[in-house]
N, C-alpha and C positions, 0 to 999 in steps of 0.2 A: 466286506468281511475282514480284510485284511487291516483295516485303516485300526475296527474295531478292538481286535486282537492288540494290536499296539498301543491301542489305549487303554487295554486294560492292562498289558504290560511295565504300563511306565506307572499306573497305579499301584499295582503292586509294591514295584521297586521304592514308590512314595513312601508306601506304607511300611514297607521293609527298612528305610532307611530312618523312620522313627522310633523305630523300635527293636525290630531284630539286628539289625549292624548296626545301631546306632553307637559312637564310638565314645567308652565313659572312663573318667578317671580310675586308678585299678585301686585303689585304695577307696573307695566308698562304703561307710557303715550300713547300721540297718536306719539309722538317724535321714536316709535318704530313701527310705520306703514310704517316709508319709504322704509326698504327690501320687503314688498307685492306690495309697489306700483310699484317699479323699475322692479319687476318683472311680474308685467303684462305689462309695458312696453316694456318692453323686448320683451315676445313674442309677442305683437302689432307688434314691429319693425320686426324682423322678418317676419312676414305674411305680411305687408305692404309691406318692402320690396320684398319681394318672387314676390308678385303681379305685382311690376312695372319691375322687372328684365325681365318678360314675352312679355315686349313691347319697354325696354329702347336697345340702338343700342351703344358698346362700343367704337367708331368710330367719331377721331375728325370733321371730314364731317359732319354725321348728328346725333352726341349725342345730340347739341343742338337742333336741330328740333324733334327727337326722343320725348325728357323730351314736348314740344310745343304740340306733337300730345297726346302725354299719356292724356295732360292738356282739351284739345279742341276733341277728335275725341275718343275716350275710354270712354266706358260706367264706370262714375265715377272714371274716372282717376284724376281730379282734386280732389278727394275725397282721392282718396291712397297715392297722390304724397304731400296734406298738410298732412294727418297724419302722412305719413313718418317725413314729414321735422319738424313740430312741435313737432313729436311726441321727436326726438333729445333733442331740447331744454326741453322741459319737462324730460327727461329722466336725462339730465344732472341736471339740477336744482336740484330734487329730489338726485339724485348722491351726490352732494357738500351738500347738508342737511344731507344725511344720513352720512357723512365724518367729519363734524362740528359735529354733535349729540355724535359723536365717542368718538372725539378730546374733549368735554365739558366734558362728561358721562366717559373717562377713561377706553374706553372697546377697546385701542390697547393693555391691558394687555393679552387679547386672542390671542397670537400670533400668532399661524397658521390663525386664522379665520381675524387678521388686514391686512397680510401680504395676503393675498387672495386678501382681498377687495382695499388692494392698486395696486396690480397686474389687478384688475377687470380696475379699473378707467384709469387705464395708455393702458387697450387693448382697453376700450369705446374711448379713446382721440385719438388713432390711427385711430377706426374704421369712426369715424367722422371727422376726417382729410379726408381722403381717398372717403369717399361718399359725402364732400361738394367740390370736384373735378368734381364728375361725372357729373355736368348739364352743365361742359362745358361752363360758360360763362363768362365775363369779371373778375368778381373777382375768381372764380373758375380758373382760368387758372392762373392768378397773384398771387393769394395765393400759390399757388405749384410751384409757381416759387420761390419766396423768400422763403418759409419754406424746400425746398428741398437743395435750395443751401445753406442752414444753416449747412450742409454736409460737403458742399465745406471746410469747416474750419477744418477740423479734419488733422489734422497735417500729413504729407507724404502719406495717402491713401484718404485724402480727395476728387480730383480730380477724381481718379478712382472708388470709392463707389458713386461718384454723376453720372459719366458716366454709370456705370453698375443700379442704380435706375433710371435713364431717360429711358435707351435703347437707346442711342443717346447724342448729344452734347447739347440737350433743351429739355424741355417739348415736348413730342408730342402724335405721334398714340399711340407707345407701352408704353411708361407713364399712359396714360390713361387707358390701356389695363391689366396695369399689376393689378393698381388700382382698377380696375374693379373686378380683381378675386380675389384679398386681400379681400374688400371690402363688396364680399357676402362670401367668407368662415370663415373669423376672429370670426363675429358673432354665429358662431358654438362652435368655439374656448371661446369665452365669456360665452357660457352657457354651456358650460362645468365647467370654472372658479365658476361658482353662483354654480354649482351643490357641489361644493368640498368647495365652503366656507358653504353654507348651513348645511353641512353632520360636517364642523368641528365646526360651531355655537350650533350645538345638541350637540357634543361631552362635549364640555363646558359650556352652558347653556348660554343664556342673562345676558348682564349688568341690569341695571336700573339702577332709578335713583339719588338714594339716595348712590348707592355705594357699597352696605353691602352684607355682605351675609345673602343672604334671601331662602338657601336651604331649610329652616323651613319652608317657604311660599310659596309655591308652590302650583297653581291651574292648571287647565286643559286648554290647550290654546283653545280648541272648548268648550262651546260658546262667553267665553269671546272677546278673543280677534281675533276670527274669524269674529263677528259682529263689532269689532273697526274697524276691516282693511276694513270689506265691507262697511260701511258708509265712511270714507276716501277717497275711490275708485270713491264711488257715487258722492264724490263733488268735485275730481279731475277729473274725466272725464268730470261730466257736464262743468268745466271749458274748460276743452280741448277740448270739441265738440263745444264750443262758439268759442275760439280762430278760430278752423276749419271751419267754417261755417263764419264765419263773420269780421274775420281779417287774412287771410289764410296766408299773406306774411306780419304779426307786425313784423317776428324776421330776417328774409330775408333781402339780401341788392339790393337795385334799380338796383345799378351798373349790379350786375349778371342776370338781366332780357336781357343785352346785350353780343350776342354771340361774344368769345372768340377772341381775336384779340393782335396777338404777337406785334404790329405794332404800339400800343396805350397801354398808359399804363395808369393805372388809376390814379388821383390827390394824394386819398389815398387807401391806401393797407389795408385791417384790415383782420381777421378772423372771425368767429362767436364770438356770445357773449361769451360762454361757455370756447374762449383760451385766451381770450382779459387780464387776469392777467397773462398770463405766455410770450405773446406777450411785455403785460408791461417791465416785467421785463428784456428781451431782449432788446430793445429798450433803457432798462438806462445805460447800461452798453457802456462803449464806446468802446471798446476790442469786433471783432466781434466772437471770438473764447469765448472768458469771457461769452460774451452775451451767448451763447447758452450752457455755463457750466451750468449757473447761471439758465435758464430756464427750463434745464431739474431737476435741483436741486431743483425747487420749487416746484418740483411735486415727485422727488424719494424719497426730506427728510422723508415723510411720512414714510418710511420705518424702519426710525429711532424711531417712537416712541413707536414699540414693542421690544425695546432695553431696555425701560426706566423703570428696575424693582423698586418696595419695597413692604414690607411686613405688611402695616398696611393700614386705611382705605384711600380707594380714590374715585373719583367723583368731580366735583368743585360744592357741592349741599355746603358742608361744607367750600370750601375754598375761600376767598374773593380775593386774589390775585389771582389763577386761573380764575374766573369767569372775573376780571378785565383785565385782561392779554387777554382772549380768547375774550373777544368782541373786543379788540383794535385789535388784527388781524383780523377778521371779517373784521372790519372798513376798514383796510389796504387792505381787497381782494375786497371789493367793490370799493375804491381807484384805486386799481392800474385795475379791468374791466374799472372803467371809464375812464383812464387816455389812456387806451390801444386802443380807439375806437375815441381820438382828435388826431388831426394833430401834427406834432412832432414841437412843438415852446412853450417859454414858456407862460403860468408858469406850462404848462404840462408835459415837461418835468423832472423836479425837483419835482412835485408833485411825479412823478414815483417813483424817484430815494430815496426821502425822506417816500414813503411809500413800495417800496420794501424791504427798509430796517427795517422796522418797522415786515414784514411779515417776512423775512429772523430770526431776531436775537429773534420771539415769542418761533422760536422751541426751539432756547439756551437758553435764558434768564429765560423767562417763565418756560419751566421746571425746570429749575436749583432751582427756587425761590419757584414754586410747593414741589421739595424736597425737601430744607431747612423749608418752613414752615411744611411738616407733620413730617419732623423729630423731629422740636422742640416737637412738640405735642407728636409725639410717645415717647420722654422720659419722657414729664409729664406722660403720661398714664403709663409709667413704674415701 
């Protein structure tokens, strides 16, 4: 009994030391609320999900009637199946903030814990690939048709990686089927990911936002910013229960309220909002193999920028071409979601092509000019 008691003792103190004395910079905005939020997201999705797997049918016959009854004949099925689907977009929003917040604030210098969270974001864009498949209806079926055969491109095994991801020579049952189990296990696989960036975020402490080091500063994250993150919460949900209740399908597309149909094909193809900059960026490229180098490159560069050491102060709180630099790519991702979501004519197309390029050369450019300018600075200080 005794052994027991002290295992559950030193548990506690685990758990205690994640969270309630956990020791955080004293200067932290609300710009450091987006990993609580994402993580009650998180597990929303999950239980949401869990709940509708109990009634949804992986079978292109009646997936789409399946998702109709969850809506209409399930005691608040239309309750589980918007918070699922909004809860996505929310999830992602919050995601691309909390990755901007990164990129402005200079905290890919925590390498294990950038490299996590770029790995986190590249396994959420799969998982949500794969689950705006499962309802099975006209854009759902057309969306995995063109992004699967973006495959097809892969030089000599192209062909045969598209046949062995269909099960077949087209989208069909076992597509969906495979989808289906990727789709409720990966989610696992992601909160696993949050657990190992979490555990290497303690390891190293928080950025903030001035930059510096503020080991000196250090207060206790309960009840500070235990009370930040629960009012943030409070006025993200309240938003998200209005979305849910009152505009259940604002982020939905018309098209996919019509079941799947190999036989018609939609005028336009888009994806959710959440791929519509990486869509962009395929789409400019006239090279169909280019295209999807280019696409996946504007999501892996992130990886590059726990590459990008120096030894003196950073943050863009201090640096004017940083901050200048990082909204014009902002601008350029908002750009190229909007570009990603009109019809391919001009002057949409050129818009793409002229702000993918703008987002492409922020990662060189910009930091190149980030360096030069703190180096000048670091030898004055010398």
């Amino acid at each position: 009994m005794q052994y027991s008691v002290r295992g559950g003792n030193q548990l506690i103190k685990a758990l205690s030391s994640v969270v309630y004395d956990l020791p955080a910079p004293l200067n932290l905005s609300y710009f450091w609320n987006f990993g609580a939020i994402l993580g009650s997201f998180l597990v929303m999705q999950i239980l949401s999900g869990f709940l509708l797997v109990m009634h949804y049918t992986p079978d292109v016959g009646t997936a789409f009637s399946s998702v109709i009854m969850i809506m209409r004949d399930v005691n608040y099925g239309w309750l589980m199946r918007s918070a699922h689907a909004n809860g996505a977009s929310f999830f992602f929003f919050f995601l691309y903030m909390h990755t901007g917040r990164g990129i402005y604030y200079q905290s890919f210098f925590m390498f294990n814990t950038w490299n996590i969270g770029v790995s986190i974001l590249l396994v959420s864009m799969a998982i949500a690939f794969l689950g705006y498949v499962l309802p099975w209806g006209q854009m759902s079926y057309w969306g995995a048709t063109v992004i699967t055969n973006l495959f097809g491109s892969i030089p000599y095994i192209g062909k045969m990686l598209l046949e062995w991801l269909w099960g077949g020579f087209t989208v069909n049952d076992s597509t969906l089927k495979r989808f289906f189990a990727l789709h409720f296990i990966l989610p696992f696989v992601l909160f696993v990911l949050v657990a190992v960036h979490v555990v290497f975020l303690h390891e190293t402490g928080s950025s903030n936002p001035l930059g510096l080091d503020t080991s000196g500063d250090l207060i206790p994250f309960h009840p500070y910013f235990v009370m930040k993150d629960i009012l943030s919460l409070v006025i993200v949900i309240g938003v998200f229960l209005i979305i849910c209740f009152e505009f259940p399908d604002l982020f939905g597309d018309p098209i996919n309220f019509i079941p799947a149909n190999s036989m018609s094909t939609p005028l336009h193809i888009q994806p959710e909002w959440y791929f519509l900059f990486a869509y962009a960026v395929l789409r400019s490229i006239p090279s169909k193999l280019g295209g999807v180098i280019m696409m996946f490159m504007s999501i892996l560069i992130l990886y590059a920028f726990s590459f990008y050491k120096i030894n003196w102060v950073v943050g863009s709180a201090f640096n004017l071409f940083g901050q200048i630099f990082f909204w014009v790519f902002v601008g350029s991702f908002i750009m190229l979601t909007f570009v990603g979501a009109q019809l391919i004519e001009f002057p949409f197309v050129q818009m793409g092509v002229i702000s993918g390029l703008i987002y492409g050369f922020y990662f060189v450019f910009a930091m190149t000019v980030h360096n030069f300018w703190w180096g000048l600075l670091y030898k004055e200080l010398s």
